[in-house]
C-alpha positions as CSV (number, residue, x, y, z in Angstrom):
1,X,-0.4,15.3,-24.1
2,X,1.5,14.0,-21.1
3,X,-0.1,12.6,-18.1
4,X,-0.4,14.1,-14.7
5,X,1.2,13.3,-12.0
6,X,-2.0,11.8,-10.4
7,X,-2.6,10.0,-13.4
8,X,1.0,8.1,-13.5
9,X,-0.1,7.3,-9.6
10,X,-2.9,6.0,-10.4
11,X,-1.2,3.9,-12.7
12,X,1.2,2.9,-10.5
13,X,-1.6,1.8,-7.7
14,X,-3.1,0.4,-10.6
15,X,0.1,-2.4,-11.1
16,X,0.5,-3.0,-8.0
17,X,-3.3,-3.8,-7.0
18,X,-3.1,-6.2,-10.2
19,X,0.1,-7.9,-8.4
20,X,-2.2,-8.4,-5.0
21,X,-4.9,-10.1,-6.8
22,X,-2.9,-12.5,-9.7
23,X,0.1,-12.8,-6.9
24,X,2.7,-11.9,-9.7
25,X,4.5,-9.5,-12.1
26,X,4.8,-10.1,-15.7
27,X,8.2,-9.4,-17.0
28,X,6.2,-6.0,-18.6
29,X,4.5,-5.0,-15.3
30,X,7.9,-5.1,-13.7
31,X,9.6,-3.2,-16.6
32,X,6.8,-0.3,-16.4
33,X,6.5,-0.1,-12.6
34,X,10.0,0.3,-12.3
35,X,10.0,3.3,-15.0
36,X,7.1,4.7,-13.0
37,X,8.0,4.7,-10.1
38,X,12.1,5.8,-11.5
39,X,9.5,9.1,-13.2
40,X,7.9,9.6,-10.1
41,X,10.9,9.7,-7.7
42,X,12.4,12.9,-9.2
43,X,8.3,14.7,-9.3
44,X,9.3,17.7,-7.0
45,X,5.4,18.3,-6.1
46,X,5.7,14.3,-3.6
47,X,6.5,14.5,0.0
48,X,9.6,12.4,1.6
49,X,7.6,9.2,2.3
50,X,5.8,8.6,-1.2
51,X,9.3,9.4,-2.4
52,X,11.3,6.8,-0.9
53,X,8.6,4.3,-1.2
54,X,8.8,4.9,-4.7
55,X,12.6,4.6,-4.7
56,X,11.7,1.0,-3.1
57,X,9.2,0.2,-5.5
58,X,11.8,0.9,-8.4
59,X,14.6,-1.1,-6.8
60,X,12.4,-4.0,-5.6
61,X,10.6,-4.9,-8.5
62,X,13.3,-6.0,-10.7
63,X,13.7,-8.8,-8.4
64,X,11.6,-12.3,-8.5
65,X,9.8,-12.4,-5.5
66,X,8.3,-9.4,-4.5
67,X,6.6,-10.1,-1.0
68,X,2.5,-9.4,-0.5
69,X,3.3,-7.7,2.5
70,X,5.5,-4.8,0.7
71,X,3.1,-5.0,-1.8
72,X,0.1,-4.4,0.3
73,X,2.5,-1.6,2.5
74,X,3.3,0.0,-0.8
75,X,-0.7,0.3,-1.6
76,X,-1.1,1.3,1.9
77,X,1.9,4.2,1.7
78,X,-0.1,5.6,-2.0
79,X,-3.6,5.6,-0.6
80,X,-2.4,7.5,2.5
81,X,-0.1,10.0,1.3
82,X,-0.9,13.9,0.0
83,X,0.6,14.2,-2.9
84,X,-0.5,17.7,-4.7
């Protein structure tokens, strides 16, 4: 049965509030956040701005650092953003 689109959200809020509170990714949190947020990018039913947050979030996390403060804007962007 495949997961909703709220579901792979939640997910995704899910990694990244795990990142704010250890202050890392593990080489697998990075691997499934950027397939998540790759999924969620082409979900026709997200406005503009969760879109292109998401295209961020995909091309960002393959890196090393990841800064708290996109992080924390990232968080900010999901929990403030319609997306149904």
């Amino acid at each position: 049965m495949p997961i909703s689109v709220e579901q792979k959200l939640g997910l995704l809020r899910d990694l990244l509030q795990n990142r704010q509170s250890e202050q890392y990714f593990t080489a697998n949190e990075q691997i499934q956040l950027q397939q998540l947020a790759t999924i969620l990018m082409h979900e026709p039913t997200l406005n503009s701005s969760l879109s292109q947050t998401l295209q961020t979030i995909a091309s960002t996390t393959g890196s090393e650092n990841v800064e708290d403060t996109a992080v924390q804007q990232w968080l900010s962007t999901l929990d403030n953003t319609e997306y149904s």
